[in-house]
N, C-alpha and C positions, 0 to 999 in steps of 0.2 A: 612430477607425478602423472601416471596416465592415467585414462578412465578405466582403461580394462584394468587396472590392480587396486582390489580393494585395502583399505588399510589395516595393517596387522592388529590395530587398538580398536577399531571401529565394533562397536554394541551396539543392538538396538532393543530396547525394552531389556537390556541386563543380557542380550545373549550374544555370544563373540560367532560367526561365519565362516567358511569358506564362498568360495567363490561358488562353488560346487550347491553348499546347502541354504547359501541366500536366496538362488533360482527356486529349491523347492521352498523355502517358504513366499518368494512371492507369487507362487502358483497355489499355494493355502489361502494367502488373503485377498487372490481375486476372486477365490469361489464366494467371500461373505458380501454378502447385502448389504453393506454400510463405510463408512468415512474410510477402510482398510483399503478395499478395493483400489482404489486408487493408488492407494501406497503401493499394493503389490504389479499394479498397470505399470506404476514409473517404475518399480526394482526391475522388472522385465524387459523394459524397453530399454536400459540402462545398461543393466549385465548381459547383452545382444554384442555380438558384431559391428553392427551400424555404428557408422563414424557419426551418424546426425540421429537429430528425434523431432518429432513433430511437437508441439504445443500450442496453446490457444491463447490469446488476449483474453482480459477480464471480461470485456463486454461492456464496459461502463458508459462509454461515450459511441457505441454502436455497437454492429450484431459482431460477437467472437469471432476472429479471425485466423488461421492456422499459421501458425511460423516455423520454419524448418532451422533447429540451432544445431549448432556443431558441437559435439560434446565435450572435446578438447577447448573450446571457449566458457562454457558451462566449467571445467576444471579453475581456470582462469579466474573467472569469477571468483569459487570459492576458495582458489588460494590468497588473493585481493583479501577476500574479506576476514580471514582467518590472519594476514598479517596485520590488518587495519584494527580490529578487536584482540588483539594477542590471544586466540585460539591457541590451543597448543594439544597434541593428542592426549588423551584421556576426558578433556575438559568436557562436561556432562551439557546436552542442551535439550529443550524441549520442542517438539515439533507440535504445535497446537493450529497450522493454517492448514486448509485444504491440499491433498498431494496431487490436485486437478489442475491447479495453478501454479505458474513458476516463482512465486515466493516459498510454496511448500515443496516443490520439485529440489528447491536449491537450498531447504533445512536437508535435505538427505544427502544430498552432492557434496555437501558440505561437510557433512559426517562421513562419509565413506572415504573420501579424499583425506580429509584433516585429521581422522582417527577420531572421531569424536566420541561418544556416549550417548546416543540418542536415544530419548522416550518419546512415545507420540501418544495424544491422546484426541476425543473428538474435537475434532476444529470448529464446538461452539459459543456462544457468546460468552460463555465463561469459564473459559478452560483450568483457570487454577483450581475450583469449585472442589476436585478432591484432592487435589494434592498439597503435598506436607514435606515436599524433597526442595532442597535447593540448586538451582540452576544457575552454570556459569551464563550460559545465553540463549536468547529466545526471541523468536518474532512473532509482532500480532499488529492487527487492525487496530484503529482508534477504537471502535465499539468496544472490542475484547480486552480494551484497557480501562476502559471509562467501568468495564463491570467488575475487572479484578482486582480494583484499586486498594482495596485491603490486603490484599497476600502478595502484591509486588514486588516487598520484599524478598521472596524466593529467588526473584530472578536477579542476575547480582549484573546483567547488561542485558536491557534490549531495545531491541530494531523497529520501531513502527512506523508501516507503510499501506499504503493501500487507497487511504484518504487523507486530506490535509488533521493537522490538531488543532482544535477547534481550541480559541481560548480558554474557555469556561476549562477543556480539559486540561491546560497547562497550566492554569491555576490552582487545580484538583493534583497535578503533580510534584508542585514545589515542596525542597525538602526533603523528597524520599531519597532513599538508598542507595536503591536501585540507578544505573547509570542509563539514563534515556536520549535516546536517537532519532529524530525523525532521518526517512531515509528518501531520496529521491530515484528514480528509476522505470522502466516499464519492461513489457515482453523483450523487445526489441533489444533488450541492454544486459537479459538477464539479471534481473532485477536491479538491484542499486548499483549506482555508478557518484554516487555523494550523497554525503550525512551531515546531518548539523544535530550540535545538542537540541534537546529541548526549547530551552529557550533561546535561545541563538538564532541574528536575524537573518545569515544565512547558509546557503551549503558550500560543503568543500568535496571537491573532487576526489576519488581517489585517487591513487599514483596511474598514472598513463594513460589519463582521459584528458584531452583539452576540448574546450569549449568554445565557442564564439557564437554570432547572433546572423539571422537571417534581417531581411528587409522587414518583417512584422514586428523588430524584434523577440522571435523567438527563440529559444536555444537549437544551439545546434555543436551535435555529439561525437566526438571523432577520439573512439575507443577502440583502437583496433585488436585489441586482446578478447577484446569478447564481441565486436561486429567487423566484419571483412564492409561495411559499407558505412559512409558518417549519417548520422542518422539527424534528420530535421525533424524538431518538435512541434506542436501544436501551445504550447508553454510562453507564454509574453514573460521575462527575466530582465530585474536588472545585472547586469554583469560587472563585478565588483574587480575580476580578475581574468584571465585564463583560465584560473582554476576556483574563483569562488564565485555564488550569485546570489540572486537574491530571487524568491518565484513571487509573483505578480499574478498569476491566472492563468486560467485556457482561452487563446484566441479563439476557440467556436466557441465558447461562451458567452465572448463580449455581443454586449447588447447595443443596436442603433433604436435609442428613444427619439424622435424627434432631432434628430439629426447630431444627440449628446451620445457617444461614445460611451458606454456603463461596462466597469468589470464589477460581476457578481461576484469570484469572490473577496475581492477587494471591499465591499459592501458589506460583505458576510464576516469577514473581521472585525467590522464597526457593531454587527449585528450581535455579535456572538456576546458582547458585554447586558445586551436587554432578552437573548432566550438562551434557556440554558438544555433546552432538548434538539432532538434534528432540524436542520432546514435549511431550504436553500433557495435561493435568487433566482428566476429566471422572466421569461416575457411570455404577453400572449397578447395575438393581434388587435388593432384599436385604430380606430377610423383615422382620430386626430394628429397622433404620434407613431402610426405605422406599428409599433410596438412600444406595450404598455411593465413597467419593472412590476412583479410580484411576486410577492411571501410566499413562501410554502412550509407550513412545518410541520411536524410528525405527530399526529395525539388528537385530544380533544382537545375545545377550544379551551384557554385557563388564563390568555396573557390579555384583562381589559386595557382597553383604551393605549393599543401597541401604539398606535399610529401617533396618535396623540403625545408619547414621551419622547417618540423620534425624531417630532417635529420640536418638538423643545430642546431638544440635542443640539449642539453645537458640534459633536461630529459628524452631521451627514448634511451636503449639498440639498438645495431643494429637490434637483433632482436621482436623488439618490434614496427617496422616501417612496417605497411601494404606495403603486395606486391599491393594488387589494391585496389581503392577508385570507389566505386558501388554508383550511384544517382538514387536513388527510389523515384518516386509522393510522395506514401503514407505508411506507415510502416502497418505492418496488426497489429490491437490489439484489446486485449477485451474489454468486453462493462466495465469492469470500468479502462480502459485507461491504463494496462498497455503493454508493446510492447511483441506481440511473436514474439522472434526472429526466430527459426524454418520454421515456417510459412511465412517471410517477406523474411528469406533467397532462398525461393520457389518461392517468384516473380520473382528471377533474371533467374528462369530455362525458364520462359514463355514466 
């Protein structure tokens, strides 16, 4: 399948295309002022000429960066993914992530390519909120799942990416219906490159990705269907396979306390069992330890005496117990929801 042909089955919001009248409607929905726009950015840059397209990184762990993909690797992609969930043309999906980033860039690549059925609606915190239709497949953020927990069943498989899942929310999972995926991947990979169920301890490849470990052990990507270059992670993984692992953290995340080696979110799995709203690990300078571990979580204050039952815990090392516990309103994060920490850690200078 090439990118310049779009698929004969491909809908979107119920309406079938030419090649011809998908440009004018993406020149209708860049004129509006809201979540469309974007959608009609990427139809345009997509139904172009251009072998390549610019896109950006989330932003999460620094300031967005531009990456020039190949759009025949972007094809790649969602033919990968379309054989890996038995996609098949007609099959109806929902586009609820922003079309500014490449998990929403490649709900539509997907469908144009696979012949899908797509409807999109605003990519926010809780996009089931009106609807009443059932979906073969869909992808969202943790947050956007933690809020549709009651109408999930509509969706009959989906992809969640963007941030890890938090205990508390796999908990909140079990049982249901719906067939759930966490997925691994970044800018650089066009999105996912391995999935594990839900509860499952770890990822598997897809077909024609192998994996292996740098000196940090971090992963490291050698996908040549969708990057001309192997790409090295920032990711510390155990490696169970060639093809399967297990994720462990971000190496800029690991903290030196005192000369003790701390992955946060290693910490934040032990944590997730004592809060059950946002938060997350990190350090801030300290005379005696160079850097000191603390809490950060999202709200007002509500959890007494945290310190106190974590010390009573038998799952957390002594030094694995924050020196302080920080209550921030609002966590700072990107527009597709997931948390910078950097940035939230800057609220508390304010």
């Amino acid at each position: 399948m090439h990118f310049k042909t779009i698929h004969p089955k491909f809908k979107l919001n119920g309406v079938s295309f030419s090649n011809d009248s998908l440009k004018a409607y993406a020149l209708e929905l860049i004129k509006k002022n809201n979540f469309e726009n974007a959608i009609g950015l990427f139809l345009q840059d997509w139904l172009s000429v251009a072998a390549t397209l610019t896109v950006h990184t989330s932003g999460s762990t620094g300031t967005p960066k531009p990456i020039t993909l190949q759009k025949e690797q972007m094809v790649n992609s969602a033919l990968a993914t379309g054989s890996f969930f038995n996609l098949k043309e007609g099959s109806t999906a929902l586009l609820c992530l922003p079309a500014s980033y490449i998990a929403g860039k490649m709900m539509l690549v997907r469908a144009l390519i696979l012949g899908l059925e797509l409807d999109y609606v605003d990519p926010s915190s809780n996009p089931l909120e009106e609807i009443n239709k059932q979906y073969k497949f869909s992808a969202m953020v943790p947050m956007q799942v933690f809020n549709c927990i009651d109408k999930l069943h509509l969706i009959d498989t989906l992809i969640i990416g963007g941030a890890s899942v938090s205990i508390d929310l796999k908990e909140k999972l079990k049982g249901r219906k719906t067939q759930l995926f966490e997925t691994y991947g970044m800018t650089e990979t066009i999105t996912h490159i391995a999935v594990k169920e839900i509860n499952a301890a770890t990822f598997k490849a897809l077909p024609n990705v192998a994996l292996s470990l740098d000196k940090r052990n971090c992963l490291v990507i050698d996908a040549p269907q969708v990057s001309k270059e192997i790409i090295s992670t920032n990711d510390v993984v155990e490696l169970v396979s060639k093809g399967e692992f297990k994720w462990l953290g971000r190496f800029d995340n690991i903290i030196n306390s005192g000369g003790i080696k701390l992955n946060p979110e290693q910490i934040e799995t032990k944590l997730s069992d004592f809060i059950t709203v946002p938060f997350f690990i990190t350090s801030l300078p300290d005379s005696l330890l160079e850097n000191k571990l603390v809490l950060l979580i999202e709200g007002e204050q509500t959890i007494e005496d945290l310190i106190f039952s974590l010390k009573s815990s038998t799952a957390f090392t002594s030094y694995e117990i924050p020196k302080e516990v920080y209550y921030i309103p609002e966590f700072t994060r990107t527009e597709s929801g997931k948390i910078q920490r950097a940035k939230t850690l800057e609220l508390l200078k304010k």
